[in-house]
N, C-alpha and C positions, 0 to 999 in steps of 0.2 A: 352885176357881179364885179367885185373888184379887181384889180390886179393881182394884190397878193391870192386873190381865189383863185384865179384863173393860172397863176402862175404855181400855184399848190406848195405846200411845206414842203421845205427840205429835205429830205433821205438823211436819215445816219449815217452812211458810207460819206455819203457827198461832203456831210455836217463835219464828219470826223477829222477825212482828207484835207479839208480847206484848213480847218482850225491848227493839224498836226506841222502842214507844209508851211502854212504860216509862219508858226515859230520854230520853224527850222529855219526857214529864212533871215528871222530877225535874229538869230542866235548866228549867224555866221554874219551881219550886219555888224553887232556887239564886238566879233572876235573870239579871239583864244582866252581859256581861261586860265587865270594863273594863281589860285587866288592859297592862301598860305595854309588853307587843310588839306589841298591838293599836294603840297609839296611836302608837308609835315606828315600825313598818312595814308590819304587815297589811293597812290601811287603804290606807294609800299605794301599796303597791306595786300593787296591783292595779290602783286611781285610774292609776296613771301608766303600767303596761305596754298598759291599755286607749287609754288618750289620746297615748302617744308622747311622753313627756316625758324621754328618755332623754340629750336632747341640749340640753333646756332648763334643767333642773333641775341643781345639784352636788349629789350623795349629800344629801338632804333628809332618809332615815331613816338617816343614818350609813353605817358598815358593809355593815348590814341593805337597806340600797338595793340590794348587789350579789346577791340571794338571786334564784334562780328564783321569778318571782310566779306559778307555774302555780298555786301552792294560794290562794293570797290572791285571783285571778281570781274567782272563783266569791263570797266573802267580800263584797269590795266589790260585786258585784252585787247583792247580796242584801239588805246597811244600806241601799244607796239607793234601793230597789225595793221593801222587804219594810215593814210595823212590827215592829219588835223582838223582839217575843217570839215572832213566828213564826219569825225569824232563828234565835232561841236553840231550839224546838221543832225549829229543821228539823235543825239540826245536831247537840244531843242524839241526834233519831229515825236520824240517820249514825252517829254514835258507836258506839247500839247493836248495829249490824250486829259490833261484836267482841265479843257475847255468843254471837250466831248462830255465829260461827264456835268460839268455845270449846266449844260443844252441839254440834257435829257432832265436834270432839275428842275430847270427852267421852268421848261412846255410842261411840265408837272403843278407847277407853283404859281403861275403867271394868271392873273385872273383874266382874261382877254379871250372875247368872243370870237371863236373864228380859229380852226386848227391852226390854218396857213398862217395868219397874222400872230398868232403866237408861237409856228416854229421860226420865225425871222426874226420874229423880237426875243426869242431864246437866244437864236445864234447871235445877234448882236452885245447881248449882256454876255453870252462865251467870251469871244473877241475883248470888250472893255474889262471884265475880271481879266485877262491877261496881263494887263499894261499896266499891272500893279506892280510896286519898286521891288516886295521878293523876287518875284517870277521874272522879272526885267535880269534884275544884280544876278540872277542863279540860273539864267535862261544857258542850255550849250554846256554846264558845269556839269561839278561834279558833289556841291557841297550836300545834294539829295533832298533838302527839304521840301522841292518840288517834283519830286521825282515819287516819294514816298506818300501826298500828298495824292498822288494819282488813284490807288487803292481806297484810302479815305474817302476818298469823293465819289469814286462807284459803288461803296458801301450806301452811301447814303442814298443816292439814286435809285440803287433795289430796291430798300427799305421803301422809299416812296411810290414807285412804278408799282410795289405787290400790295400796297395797304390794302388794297380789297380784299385781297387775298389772306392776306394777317388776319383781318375782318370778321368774315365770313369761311373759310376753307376747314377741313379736319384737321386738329389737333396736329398729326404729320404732318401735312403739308403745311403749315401754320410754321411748324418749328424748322423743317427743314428750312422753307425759303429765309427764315430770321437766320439760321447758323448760315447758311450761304452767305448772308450779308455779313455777319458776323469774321466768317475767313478771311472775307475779299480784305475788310478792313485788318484783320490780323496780318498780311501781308504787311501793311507798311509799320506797323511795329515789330514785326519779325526781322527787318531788314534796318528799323533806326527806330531805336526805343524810343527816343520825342516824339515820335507818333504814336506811342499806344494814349497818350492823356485824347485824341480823339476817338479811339478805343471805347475808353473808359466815359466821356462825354457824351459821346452819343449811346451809349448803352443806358445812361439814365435818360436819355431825347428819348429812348423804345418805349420807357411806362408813360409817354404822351401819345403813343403812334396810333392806338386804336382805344374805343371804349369802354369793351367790358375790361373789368380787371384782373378775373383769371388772366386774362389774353395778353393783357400787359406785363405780366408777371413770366408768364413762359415765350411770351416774346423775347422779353431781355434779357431771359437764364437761357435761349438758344442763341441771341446772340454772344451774349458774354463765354458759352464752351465754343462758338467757332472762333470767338477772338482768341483763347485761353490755344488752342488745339491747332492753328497755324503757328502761332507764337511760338509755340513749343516743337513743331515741327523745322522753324527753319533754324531756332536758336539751338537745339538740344544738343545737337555735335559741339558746341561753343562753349555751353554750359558744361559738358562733359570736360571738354577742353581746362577749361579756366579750375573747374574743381578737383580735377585730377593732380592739375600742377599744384595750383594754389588753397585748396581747402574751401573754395567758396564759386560758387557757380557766376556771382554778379560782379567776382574781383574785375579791376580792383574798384568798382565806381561805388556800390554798395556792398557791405559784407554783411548777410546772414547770420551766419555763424564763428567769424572773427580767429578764434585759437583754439576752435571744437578739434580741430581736426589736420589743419597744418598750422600748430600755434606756432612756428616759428615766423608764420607771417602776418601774427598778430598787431595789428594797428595801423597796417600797410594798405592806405586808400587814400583816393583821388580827392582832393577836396571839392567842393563841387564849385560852382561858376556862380556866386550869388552877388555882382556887382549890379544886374540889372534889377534885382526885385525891387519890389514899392518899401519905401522906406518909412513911414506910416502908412493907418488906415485911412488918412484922410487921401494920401496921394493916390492909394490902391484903387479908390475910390476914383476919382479921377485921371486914372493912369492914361487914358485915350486921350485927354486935353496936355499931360503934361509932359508927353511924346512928342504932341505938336507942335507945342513951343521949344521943346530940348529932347531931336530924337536922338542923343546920344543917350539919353535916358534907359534905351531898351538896345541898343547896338553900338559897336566900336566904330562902323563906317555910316557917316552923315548921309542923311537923304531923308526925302520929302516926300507923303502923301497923306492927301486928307480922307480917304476912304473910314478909314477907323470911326479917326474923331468926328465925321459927318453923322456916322450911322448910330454914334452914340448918341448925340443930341438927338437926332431921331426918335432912339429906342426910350432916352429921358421924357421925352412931348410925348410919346402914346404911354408912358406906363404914367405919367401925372393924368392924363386921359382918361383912362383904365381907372386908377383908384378914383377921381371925380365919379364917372358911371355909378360904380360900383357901391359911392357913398348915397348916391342918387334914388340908387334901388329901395325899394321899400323892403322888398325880402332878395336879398341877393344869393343868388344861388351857389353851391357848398359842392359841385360836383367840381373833378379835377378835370380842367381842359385834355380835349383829345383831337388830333387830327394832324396832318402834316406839317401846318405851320407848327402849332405847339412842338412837335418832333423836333420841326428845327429848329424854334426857338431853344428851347430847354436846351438841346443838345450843343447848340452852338455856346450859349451859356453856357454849359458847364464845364466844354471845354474851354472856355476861354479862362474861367475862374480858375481849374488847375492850370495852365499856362502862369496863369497872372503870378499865381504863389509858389511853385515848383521852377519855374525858368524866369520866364519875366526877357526874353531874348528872343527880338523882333522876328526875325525870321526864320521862327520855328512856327509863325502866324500862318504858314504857307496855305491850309488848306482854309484855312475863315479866308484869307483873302480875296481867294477867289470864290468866294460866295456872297460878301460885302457887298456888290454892284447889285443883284438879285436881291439883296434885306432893305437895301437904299429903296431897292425901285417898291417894295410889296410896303416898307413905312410911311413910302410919299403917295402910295396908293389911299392907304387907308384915312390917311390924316388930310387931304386935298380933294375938292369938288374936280365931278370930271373934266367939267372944260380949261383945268389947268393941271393936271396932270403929266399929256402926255409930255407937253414941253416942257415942266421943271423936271420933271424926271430924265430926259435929255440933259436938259442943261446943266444940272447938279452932275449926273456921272462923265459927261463930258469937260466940266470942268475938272473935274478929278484928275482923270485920266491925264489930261496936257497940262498939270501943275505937278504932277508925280516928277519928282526925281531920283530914282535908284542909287541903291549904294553901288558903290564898286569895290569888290574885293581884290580888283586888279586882272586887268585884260591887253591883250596884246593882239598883234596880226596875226595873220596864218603865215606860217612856214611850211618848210619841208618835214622837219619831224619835229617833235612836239616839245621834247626841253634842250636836243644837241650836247647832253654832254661828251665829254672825252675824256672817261679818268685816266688820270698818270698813272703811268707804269709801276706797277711796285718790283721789287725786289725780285728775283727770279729764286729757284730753288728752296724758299721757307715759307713756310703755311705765314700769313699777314695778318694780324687786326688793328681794324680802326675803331678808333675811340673817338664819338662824337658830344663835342663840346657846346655848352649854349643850350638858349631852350626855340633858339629859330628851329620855322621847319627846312633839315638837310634829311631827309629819310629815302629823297627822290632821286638821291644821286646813285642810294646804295645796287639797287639794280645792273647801273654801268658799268659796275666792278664783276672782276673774275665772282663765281659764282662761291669758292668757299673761301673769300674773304666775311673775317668775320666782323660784325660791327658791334658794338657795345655802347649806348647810350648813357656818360657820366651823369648827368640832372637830367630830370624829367620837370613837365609842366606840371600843374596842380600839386603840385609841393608833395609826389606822389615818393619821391626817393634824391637824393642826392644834396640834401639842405648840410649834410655837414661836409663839405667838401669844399663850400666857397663863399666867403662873402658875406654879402646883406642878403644871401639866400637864405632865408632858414638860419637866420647866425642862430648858434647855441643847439639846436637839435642832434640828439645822439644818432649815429645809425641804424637803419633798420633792416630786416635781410634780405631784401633789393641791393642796398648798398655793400653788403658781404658779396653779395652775388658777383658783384660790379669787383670788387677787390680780388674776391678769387680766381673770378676769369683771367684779370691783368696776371696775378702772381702764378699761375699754371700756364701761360703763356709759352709755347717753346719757337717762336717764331720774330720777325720784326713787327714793329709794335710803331702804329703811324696815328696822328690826331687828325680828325678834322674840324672844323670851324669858320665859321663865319662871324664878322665884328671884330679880329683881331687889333685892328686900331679903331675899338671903339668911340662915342665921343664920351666926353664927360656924366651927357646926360645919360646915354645907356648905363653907363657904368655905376652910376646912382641906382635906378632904376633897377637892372639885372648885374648885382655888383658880382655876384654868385657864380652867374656865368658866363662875363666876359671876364673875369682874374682869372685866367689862365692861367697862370703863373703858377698862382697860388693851389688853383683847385690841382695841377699840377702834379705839385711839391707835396702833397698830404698824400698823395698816389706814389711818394718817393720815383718821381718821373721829371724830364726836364725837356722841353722842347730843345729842335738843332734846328733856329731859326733858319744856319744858310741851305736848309733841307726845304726850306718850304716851295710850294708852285701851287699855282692856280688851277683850279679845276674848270678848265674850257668849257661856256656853256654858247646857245646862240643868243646874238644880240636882238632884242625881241621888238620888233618893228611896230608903230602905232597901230590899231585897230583901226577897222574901217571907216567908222564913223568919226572918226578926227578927221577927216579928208575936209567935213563940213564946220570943221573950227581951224582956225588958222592959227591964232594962239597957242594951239594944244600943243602939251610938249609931254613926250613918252616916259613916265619914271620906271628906274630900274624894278624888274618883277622876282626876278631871281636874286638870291642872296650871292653874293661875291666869296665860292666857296674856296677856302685854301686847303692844304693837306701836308701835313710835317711829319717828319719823323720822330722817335722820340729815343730819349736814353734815360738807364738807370739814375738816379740819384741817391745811392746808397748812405754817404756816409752824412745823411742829417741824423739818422736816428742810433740813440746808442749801442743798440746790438750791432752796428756795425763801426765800432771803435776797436782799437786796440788791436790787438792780434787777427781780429778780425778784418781789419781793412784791408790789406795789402791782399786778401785772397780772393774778398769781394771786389776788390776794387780788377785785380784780375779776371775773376771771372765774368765784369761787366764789361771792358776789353775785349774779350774772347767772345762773349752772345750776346751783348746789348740790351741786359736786361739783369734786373735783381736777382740774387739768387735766393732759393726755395729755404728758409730756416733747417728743414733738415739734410740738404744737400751742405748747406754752406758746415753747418756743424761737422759734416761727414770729414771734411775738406780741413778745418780746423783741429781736430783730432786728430790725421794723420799726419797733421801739418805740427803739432803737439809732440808727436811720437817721432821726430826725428826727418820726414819728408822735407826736403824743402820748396821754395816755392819755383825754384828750375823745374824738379819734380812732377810739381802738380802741374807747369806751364805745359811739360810733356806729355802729361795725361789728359789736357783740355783738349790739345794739337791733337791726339787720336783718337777722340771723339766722332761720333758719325755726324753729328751737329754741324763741328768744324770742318769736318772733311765735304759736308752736302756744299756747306758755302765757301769755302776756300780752296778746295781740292785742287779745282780744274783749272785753277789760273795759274797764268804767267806769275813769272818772279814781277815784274812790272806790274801786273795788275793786281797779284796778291798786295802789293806794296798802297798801291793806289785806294782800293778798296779799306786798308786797315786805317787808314788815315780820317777818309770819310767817316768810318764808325765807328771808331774809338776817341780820336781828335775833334773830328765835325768840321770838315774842310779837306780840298782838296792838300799834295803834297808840295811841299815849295823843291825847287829845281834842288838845292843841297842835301835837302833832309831824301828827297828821292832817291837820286844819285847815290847816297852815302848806303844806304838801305840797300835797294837794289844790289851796288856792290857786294855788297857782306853776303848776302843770299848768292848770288851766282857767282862767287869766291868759293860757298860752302864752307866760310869762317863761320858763319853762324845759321841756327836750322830754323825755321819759320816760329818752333816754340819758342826759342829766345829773343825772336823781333819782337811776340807777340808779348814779352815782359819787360822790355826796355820800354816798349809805349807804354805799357801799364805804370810804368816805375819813373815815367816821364816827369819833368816838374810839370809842362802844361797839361799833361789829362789830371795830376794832382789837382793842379787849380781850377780844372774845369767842375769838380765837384767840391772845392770848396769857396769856389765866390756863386754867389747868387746870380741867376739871371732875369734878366727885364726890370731892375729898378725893385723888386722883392724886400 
């Protein structure tokens, strides 16, 4: 008897435990994750579907705002509730649950005599599919492809552990346990649509799973209603969601039905992400060799593994194999392969072929990857005499493994809390919105703000809304009702009105690049708005410390993970456009003195009219001043601080010792009443010239 007899196969608990703890381990090795979908929507969208901000908020993470937050749920619970590295521990110790599932494939798949000797040599192919650059770059995170990936892989493991049962069992039982399988997998499409194309992949692997073909047939119509009927269970609130507002249950990534039903959001979708597909059919063809040599090819962040393109050549020597035989035969046989391998062949296949041509974006590869080490080992099986097997088979995925090198989307050390910001104080006594500029992700700040600060995202990614607003974004594109949206929030505004952004001293290249949205200025000025640069401050975040594994490079030097976010206030710029010339200006130009903001076309006409009929503009300065507006924010102050404050918001800067003094004066004289300060600054030559020179170089 051997050892491994004597020592007996492993336990699933024991199998499970090891594999989970492990990559919780290595996930707090790695670090804090920081990587730019986390901070663009993970964060927030949880933050907002928990608080109901759906009706507050305009697309704050872009696009990414319209995504099912069921998996982001759990995410932001856990930064606000957890420290850090238990965050990154806990979700590592989930990740590993798709090792557990590869070890129950395995000991399914593995041709190897001897229980024990093939549940050890399961777990070790567990463990090596681990150390694959997805699972490495995503271990601890949050960007879900491996996390989603988990459900996938215990669909498939069903489907293998019951073929007997598919086999042989009643028609029921037959269908039940395929919809089972069928669910498990509808999980990780119900929670990240890039998972249903395994969904769908493997649903054609079920007409290889068993023999007869009735069996094949109501195998994969039960799997495909558990897929269809999870799907539908976890997205349906969402779908409701999205079609109530928008006319379309898949806005905005897909539209159904476009201007069936809210045509005024007709032609309002996300463009999709088509940098990575094969650019002919010969590359398509090749696409596993021309990764290898350029994996920018299939991902924005560089890294290294040969698992793909090994098992391709592989899978190339046994199918020229295969059709040699096959020519070989005299009468070659016409039946359709059936049995587990074919399962997973097919299946693996066909998910990879919708990949290849729907995404074509590496690490959505998450669940083949970790099954690549398992096709290596069953192709070098089949194609090599035994007494050279076991060691190329070693030595092949062990070479693998210690030439891999993972992407980084950007990691840091463990802190005390997880991003440290500390927004600035806004304004006390008026309802706030911030206007978020750019298309980096800032979504993750919104949280840190008082709760009914509103945020309004000007450009969105995927050229989804905001192209006429700036630049070489979209130059020439009319607006569409996203962007009306965006306009009427600002102009119904009755409160102060602040930007935020990151990149403000862009470089050159950025401004090439996203001309759109880093010309502030510009994008701005078409908002009839103006930043009050000496308004601006940073938004305090923590300084984020190298991750652990730098300890063992000496070299290593930490880049910035967080964007350098700032936050300014902002004013009217009324008189660029011509409704507001002529008669009109001196009561707009008033009125943005008095509230810091445009007036509403039917207020200002109201104001212009009476101003027509003999009113003058003392008058109306009287009737601003009695205002509950005026009164919320200027009431309670001092003659000094009322003084100090108007200068701020109507000037943009504090007061100089004379113009104070001289002020102040007049007011605690009672020579003049706060509405007549508040039209001398109106009627200022410098608030004049502050809206009629341009600012920033414009």
């Amino acid at each position: 008897m051997s050892r491994l007899d004597r020592l007996g196969s492993p336990s699933w608990p024991v199998v499970f435990l090891a594999l989970c703890c492990w990559n919780g381990l290595l996930a707090v090795f790695l670090g804090k994750e920081m990587n730019w979908d986390l901070l663009n929507y993970h964060f927030y969208n949880g933050y907002a579907f928990l608080t109901g901000r759906m009706d507050l908020d305009l697309a704050p993470a872009q696009a990414q705002t319209f995504v099912n937050p069921l998996l982001d749920v759990p995410l932001y619970l856990a930064i606000v509730g957890l420290p850090p590295v238990v965050v990154g521990a806990a979700y590592g110790f989930a990740q590993g649950l798709n090792g557990g599932a590869v070890w129950l494939i395995a000991r399914k798949m593995l041709p190897i005599d001897g229980v024990a000797a093939r549940g050890w040599a399961a777990f070790g192919l567990a463990l090596l599919s681990g150390l694959g650059a997805i699972n490495i770059s995503e271990l601890g995170g949050s960007m879900g492809d491996t996390l989603v990936s988990v459900p996938v892989l215990f669909s498939v493991a069903l489907l293998l552990r019951k073929q007997a049962y598919l086999e042989t069992a009643p028609s029921t039982v037959m269908m039940g346990w395929a919809g089972l399988a069928g669910a498990i997998s509808g999980i990780g499409a119900g929670l990240k649509i890039t998972s249903a194309l395994y969904s769908v992949g493997f649903a054609f692997g079920c007409l290889f799973l068993v023999r007869a073909l009735n069996r094949r047939l109501f195998v994969t119509v039960a799997f495909v209603a558990g897929v269809v009927g999870t799907w539908l269970l976890l997205n349906g609130f969402w779908l409701w969601q999205m079609w109530s507002r928008f006319g379309d249950p898949l806005f905005p990534f897909f539209r159904l039905f476009n201007d069936q039903f809210r045509p005024e959001f007709a032609g309002v979708i996300a463009a999709p992400d088509t940098r990575f597909r094969p650019a002919s059919g010969i590359s398509a063809a090749l696409y596993p060799l021309v990764w290898a040599i350029n994996p920018r090819a299939v991902t924005e962040a560089p890294f290294w593994d040969w698992r793909f393109p090994v098992l391709y050549l592989l899978i190339a020597v046994l199918a020229i194999q295969w059709c040699a035989r096959r020519w070989s035969q005299a009468r070659p046989t016409r039946q359709l392969p059936a049995g587990a391998r074919a399962f997973l062949l097919v299946g693996g296949l066909a998910s990879y072929a919708l990949w290849l041509f729907k995404f074509a974006i590496y690490r959505y590869l998450a669940p083949l990857e970790w099954l690549v080490p398992l096709a290596i080992t069953l192709a070098l099986w089949a194609l090599l005499p035994p007494r050279y097997r076991a060691v190329t088979i070693v030595t092949v995925l062990m070479l693998t493994a210690v030439t891999t090198k993972p992407m980084n989307w950007g990691r840091g050390g463990w802190t005390r809390s997880y991003f440290g910001v500390v927004a600035p104080r806004l304004e006390r006594g008026t309802s706030s919105m911030v206007l978020i500029a750019g298309l980096n992700g800032l979504s993750f700040v919104v949280p840190h703000f008082p709760a009914d600060v509103r945020f309004i995202r000007l450009q969105s990614n995927s050229f989804l809304y905001g192209m006429a607003l700036g630049g070489a974004y979209g130059q020439g594109r009319s607006p569409n009702q996203l962007d009306k949206l965006v306009k009427q929030a600002i102009a119904s505004h009755q409160g102060k009105l602040y930007v935020m952004l990151d990149g403000f001293n862009a470089s050159p290249a950025d401004r090439r690049e996203l001309a759109g949205a880093y010309d502030l200025h510009a994008v701005l000025g078409r908002l009839g708005l103006r930043l009050r640069a000496e308004s601006c401050q940073h938004v305090r975040m923590l300084d984020t410390p190298p991750p652990p594994w730098a300890a063992f490079r000496r070299s290593y030097v930490q880049p910035a993970l967080m964007p350098a976010v700032t936050l300014c206030s902002l004013m009217p710029r009324p008189f660029d456009s011509p409704e507001f010339q002529g008669v009109a200006a001196p009561i707009a130009q008033l009125y943005a003195a008095y509230f810091t903001r445009i007036p509403d076309p039917a207020g200002l006409q109201h104001w212009i009219t009476r101003h027509k009929a003999g009113m003058s503009l003392a008058a109306i300065s009287d009737a601003f001043a009695n205002s509950p507006e005026f009164q919320a924010t200027y009431g309670s102050l001092t003659d000094a601080q009322f003084v100090t404050l108007v200068y701020r918001n109507v000037l943009g800067r504090d007061p100089d010792p004379d113009g104070f003094a001289y002020w102040v004066g007049q007011l605690s004289s009672r020579r003049l009443p706060r509405s007549q300060v508040m039209l001398g600054f109106s009627e200022s030559p410098e608030y004049r010239q502050t809206w009629s020179t341009a600012e920033g170089g414009e």
